[in-house]
N, C-alpha and C positions, 0 to 999 in steps of 0.2 A: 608913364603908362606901361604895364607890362605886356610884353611878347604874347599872344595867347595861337598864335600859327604853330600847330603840331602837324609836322611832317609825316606821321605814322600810321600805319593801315590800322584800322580795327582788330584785325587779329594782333599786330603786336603790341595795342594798349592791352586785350585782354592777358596775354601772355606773360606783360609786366605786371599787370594787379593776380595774377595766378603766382606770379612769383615775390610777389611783396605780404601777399598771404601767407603762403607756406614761411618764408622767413619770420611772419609772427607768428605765426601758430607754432616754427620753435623755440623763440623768444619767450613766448607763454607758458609752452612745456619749462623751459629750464625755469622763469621764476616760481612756477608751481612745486616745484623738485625741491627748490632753495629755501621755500616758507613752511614744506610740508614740515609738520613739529619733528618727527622722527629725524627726518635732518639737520635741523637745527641741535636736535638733543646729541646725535651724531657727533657733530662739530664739535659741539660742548664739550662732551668728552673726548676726542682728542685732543681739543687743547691742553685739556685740563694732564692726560693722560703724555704728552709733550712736555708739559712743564716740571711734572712730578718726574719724571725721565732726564729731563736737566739737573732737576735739582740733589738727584738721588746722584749722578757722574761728578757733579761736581763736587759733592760729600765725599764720593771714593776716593777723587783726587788729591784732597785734604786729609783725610786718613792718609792714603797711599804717601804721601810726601811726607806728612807725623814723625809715620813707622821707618818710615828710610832714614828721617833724620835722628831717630833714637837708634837704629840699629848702627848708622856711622858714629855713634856716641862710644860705642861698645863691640865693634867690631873694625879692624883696620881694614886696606885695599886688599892684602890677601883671602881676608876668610875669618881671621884668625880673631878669638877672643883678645882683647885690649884689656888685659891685667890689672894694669894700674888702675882702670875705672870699675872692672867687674866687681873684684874683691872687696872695695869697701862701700859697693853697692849691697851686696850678698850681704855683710854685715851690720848694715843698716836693717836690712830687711829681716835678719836672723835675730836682731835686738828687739825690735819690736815686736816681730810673734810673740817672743821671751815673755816680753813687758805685757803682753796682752792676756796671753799665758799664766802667767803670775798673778798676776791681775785679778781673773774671774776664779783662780783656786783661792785666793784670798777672802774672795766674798761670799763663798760659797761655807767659807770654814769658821 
């Protein structure tokens, strides 16, 4: 059988239901805040607005590491062009304009 002897004046049960009210009443404020659609839409886009912002750093990242590791391709620790690899880069590259070059004056004549 439960206790039902309350040792409390009247004024401090009302004080406690004065204060178990206002505690919901802002529990009801923040669920209303939370369902309102604008907030909801809110959220949505920041997530969405978080994710595309990850995924865009992580894309730079992978660029950024590419570029590094093409340019240590072609360039040693001091700065300096790496010869041996430029030059018969350049000339692959100057063949082919050539050939492409040739190419469309060919079709054209």
């Amino acid at each position: 059988m439960a206790d039902t002897s309350d040792t409390r004046t009247p004024a401090q049960i009302e004080a406690d239901i004065r204060r178990r009210r206002e505690t919901l009443a802002e529990t009801l404020d923040e669920i209303g805040v939370r369902v309102h659609p604008k907030t909801i839409v809110g959220d949505a886009k920041a997530k969405v607005a978080a994710n595309v912002d990850h995924t865009l750093g992580r894309a730079y990242v992978q660029v950024n590491r590419v570029v590094s590791d093409v340019r240590a391709q072609f360039v040693d620790e001091e700065g300096a062009p790496r010869l041996e690899r430029v030059v018969p880069v350049a000339l692959v590259v100057v063949g082919v304009v050539g050939l492409l070059a040739f190419s469309t004056r060919r079709r054209k004549g």
